[in-house]
C-alpha positions, 0 to 999 in steps of 0.5 A: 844448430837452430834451424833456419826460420822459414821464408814467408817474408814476400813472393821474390825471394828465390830466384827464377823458376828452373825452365827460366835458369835452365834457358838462361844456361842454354842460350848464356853464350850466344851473341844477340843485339841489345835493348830487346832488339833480338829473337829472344824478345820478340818471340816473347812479345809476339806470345804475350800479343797472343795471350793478350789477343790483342796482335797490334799492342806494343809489347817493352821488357823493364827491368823492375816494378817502380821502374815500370809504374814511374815511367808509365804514369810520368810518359802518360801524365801532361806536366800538371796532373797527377795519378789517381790511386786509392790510399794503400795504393803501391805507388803512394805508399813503397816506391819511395815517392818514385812517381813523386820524384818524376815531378808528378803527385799521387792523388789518393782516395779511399780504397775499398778492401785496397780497390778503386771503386767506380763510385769513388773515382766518379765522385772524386773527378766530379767534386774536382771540377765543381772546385772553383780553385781546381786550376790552382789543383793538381788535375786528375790525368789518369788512373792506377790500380793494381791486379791483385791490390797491394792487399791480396784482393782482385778486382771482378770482371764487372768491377773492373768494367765499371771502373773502366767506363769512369775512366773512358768516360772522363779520359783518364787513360786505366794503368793496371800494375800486374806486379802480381798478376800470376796470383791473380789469374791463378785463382780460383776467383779470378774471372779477369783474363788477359784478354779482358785487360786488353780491352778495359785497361789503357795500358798495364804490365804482367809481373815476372819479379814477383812471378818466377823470373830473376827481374824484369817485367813486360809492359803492353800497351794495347794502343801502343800511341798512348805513349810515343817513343817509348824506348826513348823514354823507356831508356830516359827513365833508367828502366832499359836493359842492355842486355834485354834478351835476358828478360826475352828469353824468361818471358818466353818461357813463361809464356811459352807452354802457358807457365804464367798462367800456371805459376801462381796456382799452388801458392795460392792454395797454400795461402788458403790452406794457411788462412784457415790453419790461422782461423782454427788457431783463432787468429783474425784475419785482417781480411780475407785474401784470394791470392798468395798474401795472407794478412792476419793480426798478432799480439805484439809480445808474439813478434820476437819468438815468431821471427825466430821461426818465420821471416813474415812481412810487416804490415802496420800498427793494429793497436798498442797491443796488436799489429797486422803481420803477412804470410805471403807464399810464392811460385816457389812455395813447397807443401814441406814449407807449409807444413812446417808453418802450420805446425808453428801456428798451431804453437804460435 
């Protein structure tokens, strides 16, 4: 019998973390309210607040990612603007035109390494409004990023200050997707804290999807009239659960004894030890990555044998003879897993 291919495809193909199923086993019978209005909820919101230090933010559980970026950027956009996002933005490009679908356009622009420069964006709203035409446009309302980029860089505190600054400066509200943010704070370039998100963004959510929980994500709003009625909308735009203690009670073991903050770690140190065994087999990198995605480029008559071995992501085209592929390592990851892909690297 073939051994089964390795699963290095994306970061949410297991479950949940075992404190989260353990949890979810122990208070499985007990009866609570619905929509988040039950303990479990809001002592996760109360140590999310904590984290974030920021005690007066609104703290609401959605079920996933495209259900979170759709509601965010249609409650905070007016009828007639659009979201600004660099070209491989997550929002522009694998939501399935979600945001398009809300009645609202992505404006992308050019990324830098996947990041929104402070001087792309600057440029971008002024070259808007010297257009005599621009009432006939679609205006810019507000801003999205994401925390590490759908590419696996991050942005630095100082970036993220001056991209902050633009922003204020313009009154276009900063939305930071956090999908991924577990990688993110557990890098070991990371200088960006939660904290520090509070401060620079207008509005952002921390990833439980992708970071250890079977679905669902935490929105905070540091000022939480950025966006009124927000379980109305919330629910307006499908992204409320019934039985919200179940996002309640993960977020609160994520963040009970730190776990967030902790779950990202080994993966990425497996996604550096991997780059490195990509390197010495003399694969080229696409570029360098900090976090838990790990994008190289292949030959195209290697594809088929791979996939037989490991369940990779598709990137895009390289050229006719090459493509960018993705290794991307989880919370899950095992030492055992990596071994295992190092030694078909080294045969790849």
């Amino acid at each position: 019998m073939a051994e089964e291919a390795l699963a290095f495809t994306s970061d949410y193909m297991e479950g949940a973390h075992p404190a989260i199923i353990k949890k979810l086993a122990e208070t499985n019978m007990l009866h609570s309210q619905g929509y988040g209005h039950d303990p479990f909820t809001a002592e996760a919101a109360d140590l999310i607040r904590k984290a974030c230090g920021c005690p007066k933010a609104e703290v609401r559980f959605l079920t996933g990612g495209t259900q979170t970026n759709a509601t965010v950027i249609d409650c905070v956009l007016k009828k007639w603007q659009g979201v600004v996002s660099v070209d491989s933005g997550h929002v522009g490009v694998h939501e399935a035109g979600a945001v398009e679908y809300t009645g609202h356009k992505v404006l992308t622009v050019k990324g830098v390494d996947g990041k929104l420069t402070a001087e792309v964006l600057e440029s971008f709203v002024r070259d808007f409004y010297q257009d005599g035409n621009w009432t006939h446009m679609v205006e810019p309302g507000m801003v999205y990023i994401s925390q590490p980029t759908e590419l696996g860089t991050m942005y630095s505190k100082k970036e993220l200050t001056e991209l902050s600054k633009v922003c204020r400066k313009n009154k276009l509200p900063l939305y930071v997707d956090g999908a991924r943010l577990a990688y993110a704070l557990g890098s070991t370039s990371n200088d960006i804290s939660l904290e520090d998100l509070a401060e620079l963004a207008d509005v952002f959510y921390i990833g439980g999807t992708k970071c250890g929980t079977l679905f669902g994500e935490a929105l905070v709003l540091p000022n939480p009239d950025l966006i009124p009625h927000i379980e109305t909308q919330i629910k307006q735009h499908g992204a409320l659960m019934a039985k919200g203690r179940i996002n309640g009670v993960q977020f609160t073991e994520l963040f009970k004894n730190n776990l967030y903050f902790e779950i990202g770690k080994n993966a990425d140190a497996y996604a550096e030890v991997i780059q490195q065994a990509l390197v010495s087999a003399g694969y080229r990198l696409y570029f360098k990555s900090p976090t838990n995605q790990v994008f190289f480029i292949i030959e195209n008559s290697k594809l088929e044998e791979l996939a037989k071995k490991v369940q990779y992501g598709y990137m895009e085209k390289y050229d006719d003879e090459h493509t960018v592929i993705r290794f991307c390592t989880s919370w899950a990851t095992t030492r055992e897993d990596v071994d295992r892909l190092l030694e078909i690297i080294k045969t790849m």
